[in-house]
C-alpha positions in Angstrom: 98.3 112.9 94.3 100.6 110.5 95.8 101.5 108.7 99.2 104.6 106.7 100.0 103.2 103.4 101.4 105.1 101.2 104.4 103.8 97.3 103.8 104.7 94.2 105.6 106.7 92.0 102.9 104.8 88.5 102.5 107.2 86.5 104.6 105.9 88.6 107.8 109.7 89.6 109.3 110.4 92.9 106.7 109.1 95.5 105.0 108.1 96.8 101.5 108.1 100.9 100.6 105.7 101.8 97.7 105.2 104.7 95.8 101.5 104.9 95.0 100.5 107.8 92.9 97.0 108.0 91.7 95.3 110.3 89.1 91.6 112.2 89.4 89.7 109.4 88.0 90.6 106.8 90.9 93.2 105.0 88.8 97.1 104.4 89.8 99.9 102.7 89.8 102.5 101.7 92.5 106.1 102.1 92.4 108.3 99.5 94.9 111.4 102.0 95.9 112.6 99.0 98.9 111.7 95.2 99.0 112.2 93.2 102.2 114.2 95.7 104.2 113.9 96.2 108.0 111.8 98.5 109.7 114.4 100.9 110.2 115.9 101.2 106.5 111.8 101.2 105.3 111.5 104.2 106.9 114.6 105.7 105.9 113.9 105.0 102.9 110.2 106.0 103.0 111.8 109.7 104.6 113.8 110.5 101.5 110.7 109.5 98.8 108.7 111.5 101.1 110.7 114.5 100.7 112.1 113.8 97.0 108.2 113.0 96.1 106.4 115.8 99.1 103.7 113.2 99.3 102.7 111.8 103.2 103.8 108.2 104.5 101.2 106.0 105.4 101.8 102.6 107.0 99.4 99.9 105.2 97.7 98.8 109.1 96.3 102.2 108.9 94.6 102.3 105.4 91.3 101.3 105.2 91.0 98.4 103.9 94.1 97.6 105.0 95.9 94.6 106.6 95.1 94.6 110.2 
């Protein structure tokens, strides 16, 4: 199971696109496909992983747990 993941980059203004695939057991690993890009080329970005990948696009405000 995987998800391509849309996260605020630490400085607040850009984005970060993760791959996050996880295995039956709980235990993953994330993949950074984009690093500090704009909201528009993060999702661009996210579109093509999501199709290359077929795993969903979630934005990190809407994980739970996430930041808010």
């Amino acid at each position: 199971m995987g998800e391509i993941e849309i996260e605020k980059h630490w400085s607040g203004k850009t984005y970060n696109v993760n791959l996050c695939v996880y295995e039956k057991n709980g235990w993953g690993t994330s993949h950074c496909k984009a690093f500090d890009v704009p909201y528009k080329q993060a999702t661009i970005v996210a579109e093509k992983m999501s199709d290359l990948y077929h795993a969903p696009i979630v934005k990190d405000e809407g994980k739970k747990g996430g930041k808010k």
